[in-house]
N, C-alpha and C positions, 0 to 999 in steps of 0.2 A: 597431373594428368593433362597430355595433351586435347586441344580443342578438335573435337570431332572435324574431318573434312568438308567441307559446301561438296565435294564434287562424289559422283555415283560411283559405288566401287568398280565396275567395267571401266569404268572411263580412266580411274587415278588408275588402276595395272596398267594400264595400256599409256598411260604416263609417263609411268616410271621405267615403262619398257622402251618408249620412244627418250628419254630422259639417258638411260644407258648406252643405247645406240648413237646419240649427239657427242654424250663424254666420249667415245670411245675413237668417235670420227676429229674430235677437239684433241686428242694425246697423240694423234696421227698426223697434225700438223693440215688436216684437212679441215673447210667449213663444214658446220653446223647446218645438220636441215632444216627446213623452217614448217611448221606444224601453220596453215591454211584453212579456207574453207569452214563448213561444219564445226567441226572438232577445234579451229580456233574458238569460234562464237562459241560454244561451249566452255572452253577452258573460259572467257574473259566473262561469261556470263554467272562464273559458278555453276553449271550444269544445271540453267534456267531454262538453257535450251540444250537438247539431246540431240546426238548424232549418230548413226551406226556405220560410219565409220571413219579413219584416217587421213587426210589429203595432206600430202608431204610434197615440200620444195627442194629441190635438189639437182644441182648439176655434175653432181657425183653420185646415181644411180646404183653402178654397178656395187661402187665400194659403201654405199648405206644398205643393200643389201645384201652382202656379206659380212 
């Protein structure tokens, strides 16, 4: 049996969705966004501290939103 996650289940979907969106820009031969702000200190915190919402680094915009 896997070890229960530290992180809030809103938080880990929203992980694994920013997680997808990174693979998919990395098979494109493009960089990785980088996950900032809030939602960093959350992820590094174990979800000791809470955020409502995402701040992403990117100089490839268009193509991490598509």
């Amino acid at each position: 049996m896997a070890a229960p996650s530290p992180y809030r289940p809103e938080f880990e979907a929203a992980l694994r969705l920013l997680a997808r969106v990174s693979e998919a820009m990395h098979r494109n031969g493009l960089s990785r966004p980088v996950l900032v702000g809030g939602a960093a200190a959350e992820f590094w915190s174990a979800s000791a501290l809470n955020t409502g919402d995402f701040d992403i680094c990117t100089p490839l915009q268009p193509e991490f939103e598509a």
